[in-house]
C-alpha positions in Angstrom: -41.8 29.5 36.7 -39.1 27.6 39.2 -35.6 28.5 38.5 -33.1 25.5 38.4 -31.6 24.8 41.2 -27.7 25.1 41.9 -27.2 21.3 41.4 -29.1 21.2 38.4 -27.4 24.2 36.3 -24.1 21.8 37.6 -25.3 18.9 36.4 -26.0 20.4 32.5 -22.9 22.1 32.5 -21.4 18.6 32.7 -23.3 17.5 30.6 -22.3 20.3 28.0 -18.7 19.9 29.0 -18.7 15.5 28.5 -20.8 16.2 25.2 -17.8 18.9 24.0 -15.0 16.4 25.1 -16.8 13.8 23.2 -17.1 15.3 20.2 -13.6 16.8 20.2 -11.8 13.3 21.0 -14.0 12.3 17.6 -12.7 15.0 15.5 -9.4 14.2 16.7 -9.0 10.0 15.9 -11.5 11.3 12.6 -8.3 11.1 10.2 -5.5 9.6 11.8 -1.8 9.2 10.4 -0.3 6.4 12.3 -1.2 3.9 14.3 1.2 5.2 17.1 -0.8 8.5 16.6 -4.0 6.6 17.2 -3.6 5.1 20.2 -1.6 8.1 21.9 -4.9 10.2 21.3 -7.3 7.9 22.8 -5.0 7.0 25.6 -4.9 11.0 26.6 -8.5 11.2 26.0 -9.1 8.0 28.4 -6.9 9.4 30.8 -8.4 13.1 30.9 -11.9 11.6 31.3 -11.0 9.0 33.9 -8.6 11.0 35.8 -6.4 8.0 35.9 -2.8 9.3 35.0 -1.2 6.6 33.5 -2.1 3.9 30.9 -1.2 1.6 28.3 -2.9 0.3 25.2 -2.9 -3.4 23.7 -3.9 -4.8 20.5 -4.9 -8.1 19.7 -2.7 -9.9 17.2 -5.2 -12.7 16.0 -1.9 -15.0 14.2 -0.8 -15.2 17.7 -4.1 -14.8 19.6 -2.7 -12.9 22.4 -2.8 -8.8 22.9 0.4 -6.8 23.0 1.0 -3.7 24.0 1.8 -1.1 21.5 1.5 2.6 23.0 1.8 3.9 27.3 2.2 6.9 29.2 3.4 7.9 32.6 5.0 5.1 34.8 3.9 1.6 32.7 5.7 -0.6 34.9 3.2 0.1 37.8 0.4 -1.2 35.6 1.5 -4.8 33.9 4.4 -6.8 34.4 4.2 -8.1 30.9 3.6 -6.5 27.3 2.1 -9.4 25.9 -1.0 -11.1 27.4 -3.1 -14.4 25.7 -6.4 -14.4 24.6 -7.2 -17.0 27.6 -6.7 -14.5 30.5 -8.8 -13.5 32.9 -9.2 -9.8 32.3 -9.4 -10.3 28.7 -12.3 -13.1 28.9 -13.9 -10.7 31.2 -13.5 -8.0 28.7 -14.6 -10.2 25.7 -17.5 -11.3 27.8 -18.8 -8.3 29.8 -17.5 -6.0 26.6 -18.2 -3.3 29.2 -15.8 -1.2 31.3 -14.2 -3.1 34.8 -13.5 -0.5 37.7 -10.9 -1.9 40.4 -12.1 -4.5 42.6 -14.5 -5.7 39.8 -16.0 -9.2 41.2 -16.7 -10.6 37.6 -12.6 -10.6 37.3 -12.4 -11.7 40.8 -14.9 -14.8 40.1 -12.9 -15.3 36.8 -9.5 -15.5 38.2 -10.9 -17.5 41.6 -12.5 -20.0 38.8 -9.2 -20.2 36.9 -7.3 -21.0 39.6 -5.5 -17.9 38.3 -3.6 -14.6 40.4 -3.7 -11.4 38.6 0.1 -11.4 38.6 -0.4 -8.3 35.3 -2.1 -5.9 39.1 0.2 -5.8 41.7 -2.2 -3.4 43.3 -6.1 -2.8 42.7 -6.0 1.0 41.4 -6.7 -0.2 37.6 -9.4 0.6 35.1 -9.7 -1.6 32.1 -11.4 0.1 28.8 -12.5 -2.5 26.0 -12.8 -1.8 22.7 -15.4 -3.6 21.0 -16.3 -3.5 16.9 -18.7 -6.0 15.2 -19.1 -7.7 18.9 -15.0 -8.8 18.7 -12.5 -7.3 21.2 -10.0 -5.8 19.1 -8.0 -4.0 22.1 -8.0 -2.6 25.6 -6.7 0.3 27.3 -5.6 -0.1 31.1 -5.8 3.2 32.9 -4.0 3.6 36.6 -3.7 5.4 39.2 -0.9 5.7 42.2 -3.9 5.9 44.6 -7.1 4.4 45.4 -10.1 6.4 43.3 -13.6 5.9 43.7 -16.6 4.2 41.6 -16.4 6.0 38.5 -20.1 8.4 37.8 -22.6 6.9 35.6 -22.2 9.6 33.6 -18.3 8.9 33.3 -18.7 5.8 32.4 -21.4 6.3 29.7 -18.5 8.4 28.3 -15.7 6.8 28.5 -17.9 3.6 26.5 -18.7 6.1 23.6 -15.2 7.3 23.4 -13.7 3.4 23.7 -16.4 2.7 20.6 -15.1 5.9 18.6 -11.9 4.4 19.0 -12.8 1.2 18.1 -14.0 2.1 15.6 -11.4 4.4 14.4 -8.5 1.7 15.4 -10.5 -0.9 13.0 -10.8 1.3 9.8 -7.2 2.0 10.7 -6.2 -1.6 10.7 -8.2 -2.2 7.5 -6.2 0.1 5.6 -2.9 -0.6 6.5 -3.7 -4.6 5.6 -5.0 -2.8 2.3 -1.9 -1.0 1.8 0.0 -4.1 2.8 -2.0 -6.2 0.1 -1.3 -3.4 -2.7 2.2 -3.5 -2.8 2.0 -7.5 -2.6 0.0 -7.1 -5.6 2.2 -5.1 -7.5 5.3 -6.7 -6.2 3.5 -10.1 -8.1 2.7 -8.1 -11.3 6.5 -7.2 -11.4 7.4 -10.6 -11.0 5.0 -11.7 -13.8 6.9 -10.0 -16.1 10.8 -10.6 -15.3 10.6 -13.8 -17.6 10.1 -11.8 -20.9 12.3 -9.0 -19.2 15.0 -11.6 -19.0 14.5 -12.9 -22.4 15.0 -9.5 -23.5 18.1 -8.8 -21.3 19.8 -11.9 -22.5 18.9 -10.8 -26.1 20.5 -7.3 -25.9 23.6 -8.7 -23.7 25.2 -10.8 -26.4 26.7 -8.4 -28.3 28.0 -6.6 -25.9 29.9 -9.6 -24.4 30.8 -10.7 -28.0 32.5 -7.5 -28.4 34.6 -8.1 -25.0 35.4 -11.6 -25.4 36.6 -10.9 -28.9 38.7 -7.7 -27.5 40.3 -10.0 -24.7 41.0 -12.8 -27.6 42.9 -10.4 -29.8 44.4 -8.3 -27.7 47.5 -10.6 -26.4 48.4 -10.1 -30.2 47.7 -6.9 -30.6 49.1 -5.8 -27.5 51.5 -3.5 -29.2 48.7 -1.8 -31.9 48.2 1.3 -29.9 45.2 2.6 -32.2 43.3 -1.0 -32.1 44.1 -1.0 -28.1 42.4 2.4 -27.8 39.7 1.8 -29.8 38.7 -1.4 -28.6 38.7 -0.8 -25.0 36.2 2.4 -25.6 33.8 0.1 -27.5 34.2 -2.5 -24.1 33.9 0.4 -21.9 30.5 1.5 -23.3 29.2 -1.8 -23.6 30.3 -2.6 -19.8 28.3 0.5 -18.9 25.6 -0.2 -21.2 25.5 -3.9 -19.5 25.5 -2.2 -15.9 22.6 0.0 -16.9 20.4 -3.4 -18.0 21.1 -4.8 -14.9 20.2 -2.1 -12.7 17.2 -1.7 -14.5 16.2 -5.1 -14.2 16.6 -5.0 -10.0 14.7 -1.7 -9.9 11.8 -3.1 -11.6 11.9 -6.0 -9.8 12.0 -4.6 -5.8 9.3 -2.7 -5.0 9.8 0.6 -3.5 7.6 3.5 -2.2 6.7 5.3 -5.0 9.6 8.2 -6.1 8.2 11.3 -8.1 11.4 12.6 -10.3 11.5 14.5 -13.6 11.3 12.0 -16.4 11.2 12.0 -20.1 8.5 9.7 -21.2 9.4 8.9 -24.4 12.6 7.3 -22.7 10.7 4.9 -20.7 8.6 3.9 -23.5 11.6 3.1 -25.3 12.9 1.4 -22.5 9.9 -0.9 -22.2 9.8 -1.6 -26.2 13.5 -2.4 -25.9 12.4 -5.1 -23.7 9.7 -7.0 -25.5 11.2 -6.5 -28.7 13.0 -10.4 -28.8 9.5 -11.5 -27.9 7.6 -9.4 -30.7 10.1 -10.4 -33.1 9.3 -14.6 -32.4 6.0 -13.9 -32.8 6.4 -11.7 -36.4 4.8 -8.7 -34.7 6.1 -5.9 -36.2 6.6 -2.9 -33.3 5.6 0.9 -34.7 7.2 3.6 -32.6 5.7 7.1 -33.1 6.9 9.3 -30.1 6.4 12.8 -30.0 10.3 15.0 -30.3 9.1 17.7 -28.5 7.5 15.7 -25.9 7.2 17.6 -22.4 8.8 16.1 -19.3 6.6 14.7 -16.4 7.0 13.9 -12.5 6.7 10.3 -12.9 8.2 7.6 -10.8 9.9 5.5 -13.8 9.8 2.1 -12.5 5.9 2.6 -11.4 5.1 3.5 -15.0 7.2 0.9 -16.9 5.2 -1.5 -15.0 1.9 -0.1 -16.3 3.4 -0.2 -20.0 5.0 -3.5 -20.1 2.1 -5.0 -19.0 -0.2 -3.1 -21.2 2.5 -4.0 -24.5 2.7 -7.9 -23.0 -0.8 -7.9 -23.2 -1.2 -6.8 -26.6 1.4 -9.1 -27.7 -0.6 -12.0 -25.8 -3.9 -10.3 -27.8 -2.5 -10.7 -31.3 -0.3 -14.0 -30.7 1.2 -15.3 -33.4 1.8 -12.6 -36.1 1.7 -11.4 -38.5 0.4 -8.4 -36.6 1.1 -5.3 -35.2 1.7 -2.7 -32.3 1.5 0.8 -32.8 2.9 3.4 -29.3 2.6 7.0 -30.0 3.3 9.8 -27.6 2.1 12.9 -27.7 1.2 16.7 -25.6 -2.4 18.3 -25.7 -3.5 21.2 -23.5 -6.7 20.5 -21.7 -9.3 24.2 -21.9 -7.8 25.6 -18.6 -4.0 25.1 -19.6 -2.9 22.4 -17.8 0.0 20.3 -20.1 -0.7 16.5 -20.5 1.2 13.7 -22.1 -0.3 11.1 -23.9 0.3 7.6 -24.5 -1.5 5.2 -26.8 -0.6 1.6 -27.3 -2.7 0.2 -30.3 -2.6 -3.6 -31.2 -4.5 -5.4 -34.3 -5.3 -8.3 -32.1 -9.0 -10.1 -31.9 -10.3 -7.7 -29.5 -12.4 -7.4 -26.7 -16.2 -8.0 -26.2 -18.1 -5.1 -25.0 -19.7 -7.0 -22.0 -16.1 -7.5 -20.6 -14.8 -4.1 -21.6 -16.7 -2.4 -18.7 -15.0 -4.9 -16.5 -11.6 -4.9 -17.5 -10.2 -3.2 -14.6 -12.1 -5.2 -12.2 -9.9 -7.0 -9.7 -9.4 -10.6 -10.3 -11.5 -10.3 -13.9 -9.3 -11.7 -16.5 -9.9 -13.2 -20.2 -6.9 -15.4 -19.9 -8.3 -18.6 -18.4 -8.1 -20.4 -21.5 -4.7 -20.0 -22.0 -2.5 -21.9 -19.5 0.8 -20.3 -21.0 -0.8 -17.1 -20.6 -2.7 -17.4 -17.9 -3.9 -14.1 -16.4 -4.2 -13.1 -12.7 -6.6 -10.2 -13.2 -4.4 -7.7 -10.9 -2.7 -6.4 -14.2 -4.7 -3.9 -15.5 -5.8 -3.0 -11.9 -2.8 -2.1 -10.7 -1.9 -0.2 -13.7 -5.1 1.8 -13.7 -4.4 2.3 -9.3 -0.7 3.7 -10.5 -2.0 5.9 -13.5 -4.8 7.2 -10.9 -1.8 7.6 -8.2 -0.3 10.3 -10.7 -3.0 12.2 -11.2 -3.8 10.7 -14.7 -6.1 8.4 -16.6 -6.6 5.3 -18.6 -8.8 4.3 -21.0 -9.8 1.3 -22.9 -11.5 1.5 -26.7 -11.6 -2.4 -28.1 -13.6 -3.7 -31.6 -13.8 -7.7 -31.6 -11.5 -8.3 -34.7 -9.8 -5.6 -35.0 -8.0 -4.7 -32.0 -7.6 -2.6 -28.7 -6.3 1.0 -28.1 -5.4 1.9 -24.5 -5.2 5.1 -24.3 -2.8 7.1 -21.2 -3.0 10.6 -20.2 -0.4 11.6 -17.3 0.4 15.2 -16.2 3.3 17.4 -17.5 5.8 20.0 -16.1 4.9 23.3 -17.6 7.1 24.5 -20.2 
């Protein structure tokens, strides 16, 4: 048997070593937590590789079709004289083109800036290494890695791993980027469904409003003449106190709902936001001659629930209903109520039943779907189909369930089931 040679046994422990670093920079951008995170990793990871110290990362931002830069370390100013950089320059067509890594002194960039008539004003001296990253054949950023001094050709074996790592992180940066316009998109969506709703909120706002300012506009009417009446002064302006308050409290309501917010876990009592939301729809109920049914449980547990998250989820399910039976006579029953699932964990329940015409089983299945709505018909009413998937996303958010049980000419139950505080 021949023994390796010296250079050999070198050459696998390399090897070894590149295949460790490579699969430890993957672990590392696996599950990232910001985008700032992101791109601080894989500059570090560039830079150990490379040996070139210093770097800076740019994405591309396709509204403006240019790159910017969003994350550097060590002396940036040595490396690009702008943060920004269009789509149309030299080293990025070169980039886009090639969609391979460009050592200093590269003559495709050369060629390209000679062609373009163009100086590389971004390299005031030739000691940088430009990393693409490439996804789906589209150059979604670039890292530019320097050095104070001159370096020589980077090892095939380098370079072979400095491509895998700038594909990881291509990779990584995209699902990133895909999440965040996800995330983005969500709150939109649920920023909409609140707005959907703020007519019939207002309806019922300027319903329950009246008699409080009645009440004050009779108190100021009266009370030049009964200025002196010491008893009907004192009681009067504790009835326009409370209504004041109790007008104060509607509004602020009304502005929570309608401003979305990151969602806020507090200690809640269920049966008051249920009665919140019925308090709301109850003008539009009554035009209709739907007769509300309120059965809430007394000794109903509290829950961490964030309130304005959840009255979303009930007033659209309860506008829904009332849409579902239209003009009455009908009804809508909401009950409330604890259970205590085999292993002991507390759960609140909500059901909101409506004797409306139903739904057909091949859309039941569906009704969650994004976009899928039964409304079309119905220009007054017209549905967007983000309703009842927001509501089930929320539900899902707090560790709860939804479920839908529907007969055609009967009605709909929608059932709730959210966590409670233990007891």
């Amino acid at each position: 048997m021949i023994a390796p040679t010296s250079a050999q046994t070198n050459s696998a422990s390399a090897e070894q070593e590149s295949l460790r670093t490579l699969t430890r920079f993957l672990q590392q951008i696996g599950h990232p937590t910001s985008l700032t995170c992101l791109a601080d990793q894989i500059l570090l990871c560039l830079s150990e590789i490379s040996g070139y110290p210093q770097g800076s990362l740019f994405l591309y931002e396709p509204e403006h079709r240019r790159f910017r830069q969003i994350h550097s370390f060590g002396q940036v100013e040595t490396i690009v004289a702008h943060s920004v950089m269009d789509a149309d320059h030299p080293l990025i067509h070169s980039l886009s083109l090639r969609q391979h890594i460009l050592q200093p002194g590269s003559s495709a960039l050369a060629s390209r800036a000679e062609r373009s008539g163009e100086m590389m004003s971004p390299f005031p001296d030739p000691h940088t290494l430009a990393v693409p990253l490439v996804t789906h054949g589209t150059l979604i950023a670039f890292s530019l890695l320097h050095s104070p001094t001159a370096r020589t050709a980077l090892s095939s074996v380098t370079v072979e791993l400095l491509t895998a790592m700038a594909q990881g992180a291509a990779n990584a940066l995209d699902s990133l980027l895909i999440y965040e316009d996800l995330r983005q998109s969500q709150a939109l969506m649920r920023r909409t469904d609140r707005l959907r709703s703020l007519e019939i909120i207002a309806g019922g706002f300027a319903h329950e409003i009246r008699n409080p300012l009645t009440s004050i506009k009779t108190f100021i009417q009266l009370a030049p003449e009964r200025k002196d009446d010491s008893q009907f002064i004192g009681e009067f302006s504790r009835i326009v106190l409370e209504d004041v308050n109790r007008i104060e409290r509607l509004v602020q309501e009304i502005l929570d709902y309608a401003r979305y917010m990151e969602p806020q876990m507090t200690d809640e009592d269920l049966n008051d936001i249920v009665t919140s939301c019925l308090y709301f729809i109850q003008v539009k109920a009554d035009s209709l001659g739907i007769k509300i049914e309120k059965q809430l449980a007394p000794e109903l547990p509290r829950g961490m629930l964030d309130r304005q998250q959840i009255k979303q989820v009930l007033l659209n399910l309860l506008l829904n209903a009332l849409d579902a039976i239209g003009e009455g006579p009908g009804s809508l029953r909401v009950r409330t109520h604890q259970f205590q699932k085999p292993e002991g964990a507390l759960f609140m329940q909500i059901d909101i039943e409506d004797s409306g015409h139903g739904i057909a089983p091949e859309n039941l299945e569906h009704i969650f779907d994004p976009f899928f709505t039964t409304k079309h018909t119905s220009t007054m009413n017209a549905g967007t189909g983000l309703g009842l998937t927001i509501a089930h996303q929320i539900i899902h958010e707090h560790h709860g369930d939804i479920h839908v049980a529907s007969t055609v000419g009967q009605g709909t139950t929608f059932r709730i089931t959210l966590p409670a505080l233990p007891q």
